[in-house]
N, C-alpha and C positions, 0 to 999 in steps of 0.2 A: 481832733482836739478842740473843735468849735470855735477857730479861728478864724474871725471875718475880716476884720483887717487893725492894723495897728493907729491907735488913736493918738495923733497926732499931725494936726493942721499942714496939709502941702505934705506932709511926708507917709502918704499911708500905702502901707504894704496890702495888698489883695490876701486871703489866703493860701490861692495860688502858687502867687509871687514868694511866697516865705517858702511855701515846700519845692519851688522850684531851685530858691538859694539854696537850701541846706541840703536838696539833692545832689549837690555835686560833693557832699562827705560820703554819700553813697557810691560815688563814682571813685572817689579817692580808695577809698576801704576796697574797693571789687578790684581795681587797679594796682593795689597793693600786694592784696593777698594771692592773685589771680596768679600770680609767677611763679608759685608752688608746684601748681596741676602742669605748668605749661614747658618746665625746664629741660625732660625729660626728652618731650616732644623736638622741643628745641635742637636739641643735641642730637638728635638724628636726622634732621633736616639740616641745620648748615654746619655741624663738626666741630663748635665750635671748640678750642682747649677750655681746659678747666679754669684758667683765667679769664678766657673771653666769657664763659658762661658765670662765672661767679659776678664780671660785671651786669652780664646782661639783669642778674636776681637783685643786685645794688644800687642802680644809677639810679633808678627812682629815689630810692633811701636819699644817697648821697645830695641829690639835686634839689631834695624837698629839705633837709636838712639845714644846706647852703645857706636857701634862699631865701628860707620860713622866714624869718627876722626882718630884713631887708625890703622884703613883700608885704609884710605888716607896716611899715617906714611909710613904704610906695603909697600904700590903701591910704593911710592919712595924710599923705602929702598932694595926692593927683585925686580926680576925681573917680571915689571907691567902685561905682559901675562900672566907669571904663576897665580900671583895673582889673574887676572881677570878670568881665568880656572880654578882657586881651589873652588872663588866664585859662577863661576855658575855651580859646580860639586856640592856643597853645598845646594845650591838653586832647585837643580832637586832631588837632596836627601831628602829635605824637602818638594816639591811635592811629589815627591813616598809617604813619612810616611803619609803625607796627607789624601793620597786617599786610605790608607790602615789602618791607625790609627780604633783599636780595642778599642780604652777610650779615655777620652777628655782627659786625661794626655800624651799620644801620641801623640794627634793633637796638645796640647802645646809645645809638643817638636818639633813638624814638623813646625810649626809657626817659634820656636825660631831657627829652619837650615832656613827655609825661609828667615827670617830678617836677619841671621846672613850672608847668600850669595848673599844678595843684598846690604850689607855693605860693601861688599869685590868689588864687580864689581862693584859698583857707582862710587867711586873715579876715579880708575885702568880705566875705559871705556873711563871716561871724559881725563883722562890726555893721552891715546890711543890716541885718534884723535885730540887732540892740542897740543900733545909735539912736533909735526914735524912741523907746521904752524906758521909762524910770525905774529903776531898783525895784524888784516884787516878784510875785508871781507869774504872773505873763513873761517877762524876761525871763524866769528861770523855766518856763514852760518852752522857749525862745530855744535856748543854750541846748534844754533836755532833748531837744528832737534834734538840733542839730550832731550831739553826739551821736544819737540812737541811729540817726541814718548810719551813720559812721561804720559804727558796729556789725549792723544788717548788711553794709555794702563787705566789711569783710568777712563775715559768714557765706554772705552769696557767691563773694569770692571765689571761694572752696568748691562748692557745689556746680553755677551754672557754667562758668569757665571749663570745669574739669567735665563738663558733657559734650562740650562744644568740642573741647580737643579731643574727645573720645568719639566724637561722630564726623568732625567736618575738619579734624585739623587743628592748631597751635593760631593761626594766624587768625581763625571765627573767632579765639576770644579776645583779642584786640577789637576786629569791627564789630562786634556785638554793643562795645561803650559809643562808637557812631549814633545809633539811634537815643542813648540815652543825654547824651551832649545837647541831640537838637529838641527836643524834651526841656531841657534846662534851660535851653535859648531863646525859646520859644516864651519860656513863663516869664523869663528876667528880663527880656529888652526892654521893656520901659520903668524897671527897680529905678524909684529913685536914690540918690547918692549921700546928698548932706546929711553930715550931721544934725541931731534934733538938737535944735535952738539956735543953730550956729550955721551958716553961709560960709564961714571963712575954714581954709584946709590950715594941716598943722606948717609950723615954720619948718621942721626936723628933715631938712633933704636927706633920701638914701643915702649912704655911701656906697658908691658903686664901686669903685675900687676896695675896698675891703671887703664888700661883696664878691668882686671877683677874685679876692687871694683868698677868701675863706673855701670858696667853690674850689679852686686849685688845689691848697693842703686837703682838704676832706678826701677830694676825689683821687689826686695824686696817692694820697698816701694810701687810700682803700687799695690802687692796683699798685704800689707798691710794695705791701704786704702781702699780696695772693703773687705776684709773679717776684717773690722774692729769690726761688730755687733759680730760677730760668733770666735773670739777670748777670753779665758778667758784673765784674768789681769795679769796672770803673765807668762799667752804668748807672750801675749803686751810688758812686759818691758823687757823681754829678744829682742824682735823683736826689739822693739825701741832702746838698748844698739846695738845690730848686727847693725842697721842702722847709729849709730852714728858713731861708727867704722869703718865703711864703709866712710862715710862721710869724716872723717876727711884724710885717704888713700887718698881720690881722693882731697882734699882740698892741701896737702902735698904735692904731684903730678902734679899740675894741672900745673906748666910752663913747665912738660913734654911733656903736650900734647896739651894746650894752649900756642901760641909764647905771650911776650910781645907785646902790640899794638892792641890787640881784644877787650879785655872787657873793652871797652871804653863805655860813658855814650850812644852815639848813638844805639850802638850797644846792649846793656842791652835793651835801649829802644824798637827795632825791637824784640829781644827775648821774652822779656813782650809781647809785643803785639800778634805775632806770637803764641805763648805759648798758649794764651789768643783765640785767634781766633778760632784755633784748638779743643783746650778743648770743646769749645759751639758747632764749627760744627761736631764734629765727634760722640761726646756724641750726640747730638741730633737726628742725620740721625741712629745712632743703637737704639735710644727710637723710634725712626719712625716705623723704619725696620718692628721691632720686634709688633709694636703694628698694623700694618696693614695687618701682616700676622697672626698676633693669636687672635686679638682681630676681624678683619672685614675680612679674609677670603679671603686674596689676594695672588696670587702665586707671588713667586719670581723674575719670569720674568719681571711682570706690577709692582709692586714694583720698580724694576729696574731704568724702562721705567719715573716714576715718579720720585727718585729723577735725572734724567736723563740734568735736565734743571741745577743744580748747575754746572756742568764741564762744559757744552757746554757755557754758561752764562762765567764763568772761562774765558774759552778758548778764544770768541769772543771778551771781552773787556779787558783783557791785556792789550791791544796796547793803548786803552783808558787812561787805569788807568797810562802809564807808562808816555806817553806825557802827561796828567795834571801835574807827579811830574814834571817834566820838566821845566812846564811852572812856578807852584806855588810853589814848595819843597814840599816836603814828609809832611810834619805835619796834611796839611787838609786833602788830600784824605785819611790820614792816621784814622784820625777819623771821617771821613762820613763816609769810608767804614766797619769800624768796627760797626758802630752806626748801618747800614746799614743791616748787619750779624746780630745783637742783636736783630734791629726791625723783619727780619724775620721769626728770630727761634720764638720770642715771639707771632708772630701773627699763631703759630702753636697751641699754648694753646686753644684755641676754638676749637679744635679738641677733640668735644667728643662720648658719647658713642654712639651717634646713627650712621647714615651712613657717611665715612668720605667724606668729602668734599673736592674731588679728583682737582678742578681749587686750591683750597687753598694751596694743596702740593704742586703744581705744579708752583703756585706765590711764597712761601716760599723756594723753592730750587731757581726756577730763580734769587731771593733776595741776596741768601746767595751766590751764585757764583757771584753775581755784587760785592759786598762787597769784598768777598775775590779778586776779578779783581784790585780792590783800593787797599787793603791791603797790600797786597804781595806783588806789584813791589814798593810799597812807604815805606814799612821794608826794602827791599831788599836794595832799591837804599841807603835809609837812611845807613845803614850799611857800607855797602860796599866801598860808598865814603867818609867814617870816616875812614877806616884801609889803613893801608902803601902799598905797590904795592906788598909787598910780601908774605903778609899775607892774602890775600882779599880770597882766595883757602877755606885757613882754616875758614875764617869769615864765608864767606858761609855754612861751613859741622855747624859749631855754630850755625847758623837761622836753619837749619835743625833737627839737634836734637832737638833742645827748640820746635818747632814746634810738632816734634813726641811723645817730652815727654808729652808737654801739651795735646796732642791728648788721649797718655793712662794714664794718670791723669784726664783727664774728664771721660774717661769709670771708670774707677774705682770709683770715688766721684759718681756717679751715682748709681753705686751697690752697694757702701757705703751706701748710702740716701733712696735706695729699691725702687727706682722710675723706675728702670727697668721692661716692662710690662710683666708680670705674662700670661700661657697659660690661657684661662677661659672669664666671664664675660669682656665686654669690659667695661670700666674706663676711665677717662680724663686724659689728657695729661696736664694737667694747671701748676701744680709742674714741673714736667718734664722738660716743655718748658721755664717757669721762670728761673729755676735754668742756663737751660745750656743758657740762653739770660745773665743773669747774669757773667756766666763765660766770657762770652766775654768783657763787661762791665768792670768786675774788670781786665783782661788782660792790656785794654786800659787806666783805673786808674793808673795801676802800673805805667805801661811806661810812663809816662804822671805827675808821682810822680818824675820819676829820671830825664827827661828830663828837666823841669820845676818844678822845688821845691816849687817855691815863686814867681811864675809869670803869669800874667794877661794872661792866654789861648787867648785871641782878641790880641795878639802882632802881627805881621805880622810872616811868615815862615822864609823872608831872613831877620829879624832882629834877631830872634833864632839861624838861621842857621850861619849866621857871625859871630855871637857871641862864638857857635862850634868851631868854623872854618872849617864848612864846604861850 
């Protein structure tokens, strides 16, 4: 990108140093998607039940979720270096347990240091490379690579993981992110920190107690929903009291860590959605996963390679989806792309027991990456251009976690429902694929209930939108 370094006095980034920061959205995205190829694996090396393994695919979700907010707080309160080295000493601590975990209760813990040091360096990375830059092109040149790793690390995801488990094992792709941490470390050690123009950190202490009852409900509730069969009743209402309690912490709390000016109707509306999007694709690609490799006898790798088309499909029409809102507002591409995602995942249901019908996967991931191409920048934009100039940071980590949570809220309702494929005879997918089409559907219901309560969906976008004021 002909990046030499950032021009500002005492605070200049190599350009090294910048692609050293934003490589670890590369690590995050490889980290994320990586759990796909590897669950399968998993599951035959430590047994885990279908609760333990529905964890094992969410604690990341959950923990990044949690934390995302509270780690942005942290980044402007402490000094953002350390922050972003403590995250990614955390993140390489959760590879090692990774690749060494002895029971799926260890891999859940190395899951929850994963997600927990990608919460830390997400924020910390992103305000690294735009606290020295003024509004323009360079920053937005800034922001564009920092997504784009992103992206490429969950494509790569798909791919280099699902080789690794196909030649060397589930646990090479865990230590495989080893080399790329020290990569990171090596270029960032001397990132400087400050903000540009300013010495002084914000006044806004974490809340760590609200941080910690938000990480509670999230996570509580994700494995109370997947082990809902296998709980007796008076498991249940002690769990259900511990969640409400929790509940109400974070409810108490919540202009700690939410400013005034977020949860505005737009922006509910993007979370619903969002929420909603994720729940059906993430649920669905782990009922794939798992049903291709145990039910029809596919390695991990071609696994991979197949859902391979949803990120690249992603990746390609962004640009697509962001100049339609542009042109029309958010509201339409908002529900063709979702409608879009539901029609996908649904025309996966035909997938049954005989041979699978590998053009069908491979139309159904291209699907659900065009869909989400719509979705995501016409939440984003919907969002973002509702909140005040100063809160737009935090709006963002907001779409994020709704995103993550819905993501391990769909695996979980799945394990709940026991529609997750079983090793053995192959079966249909018809439930399956219904349910998580559905999830998407009711996502786009919701938001669609708070944006419009009482109004004709055939209104125009800028007679909604004016009426917003956006």
């Amino acid at each position: 990108m002909g990046i030499t370094h950032i021009r500002v006095e005492h605070r200049a980034l190599t350009r090294w140093q910048v692609y050293g920061v934003c490589l670890v959205m590369f690590l995050e995205g490889l980290s994320s998607s990586s759990i796909n190829v590897q669950v399968a694996a998993v599951r035959v090396d430590l047994a885990p039940g279908p609760v333990g393994l529905q964890l094992v695919a969410s604690t990341f979700l959950v923990a990044y979720a949690a934390l995302l907010l509270p780690a942005g707080r942290l980044a402007d309160w402490l000094d953002r270096r350390h922050v972003f080295l403590a995250g990614l000493g955390l993140f390489a601590l959760g590879s090692l347990a990774g690749a060494l975990a002895p029971s799926v209760e260890a891999l859940v813990l190395a899951r929850l240091l994963q997600g927990a040091g990608a919460a830390l360096t997400g924020p910390a990375a992103l305000a690294l490379i735009t606290a020295p830059l003024p509004e323009g092109s360079e920053r937005n040149a800034m922001v564009a690579l920092y997504g784009a790793l992103g992206a490429v690390g969950f494509s790569s995801g798909l791919v280099l993981p699902g080789f690794l488990v196909t030649q060397f094992g589930w646990r090479s792709s865990f230590a495989v992110l080893l080399p790329f941490v020290a990569v990171v470390l090596a270029l960032t050690w001397r990132v400087p920190s400050a903000p540009a123009g300013s010495g002084r950190r914000s006044a806004d202490r974490p809340d760590c107690w609200g941080s910690a009852a938000l990480l509670g409900l999230i996570g509580g509730g994700t494995w109370a929903l997947g082990a809902v069969r296998q709980l007796a009743p008076s498991t249940m209402v002690i769990v259900l009291v511990t969640l409400t309690c929790l509940g109400l912490v974070v409810a108490a709390r919540r202009r700690r860590t939410v400013p005034d000016g977020v949860l505005v109707a737009p922006v509910g509306v993007a979370m619903a959605a969002l929420a909603g999007a994720f729940a059906g694709v993430l649920a669905s690609i782990y009922v794939l996963t798992l049903a291709l490799q145990d039910w029809h006898g596919l390695d991990a790798f071609t696994v991979g390679l197949l859902i391979l088309p949803q990120p690249a499909c992603f990746a390609l029409l962004s640009r697509f989806g962001s100049a339609w809102v542009s042109r029309a507002g958010p509201l339409r591409p908002l529900v063709t792309g979702m409608l879009l995602i539901a029609g996908a995942i649904g025309s996966m249901a035909h997938l049954g027991s005989g041979d699978p019908s590998l053009p069908l996967v491979l139309g159904a991931m291209a699907g659900v990456g065009a869909g989400l191409a719509l979705t995501y920048p016409a939440a984003s934009i919907l969002a973002i251009n509702s909140a005040p100039d100063q809160v737009r940071g935090t709006t963002a980590a907001v779409l994020t976690t709704a995103q993550n949570v819905g993501g391990s809220a769909g695996l979980a309702l799945v394990t709940a429902l026991a529609l997750v494929p079983r090793a053995g005879p192959a079966g249909s997918l018809a439930v399956p694929m219904t349910v998580c089409a559905l999830l998407v559907v009711a996502g786009l219901a919701v938001g669609l209930h708070v944006l419009l309560p009482r109004r004709d969906l055939r209104q125009p976008d800028r007679v909604v939108m004016r009426e917003l004021g956006l």
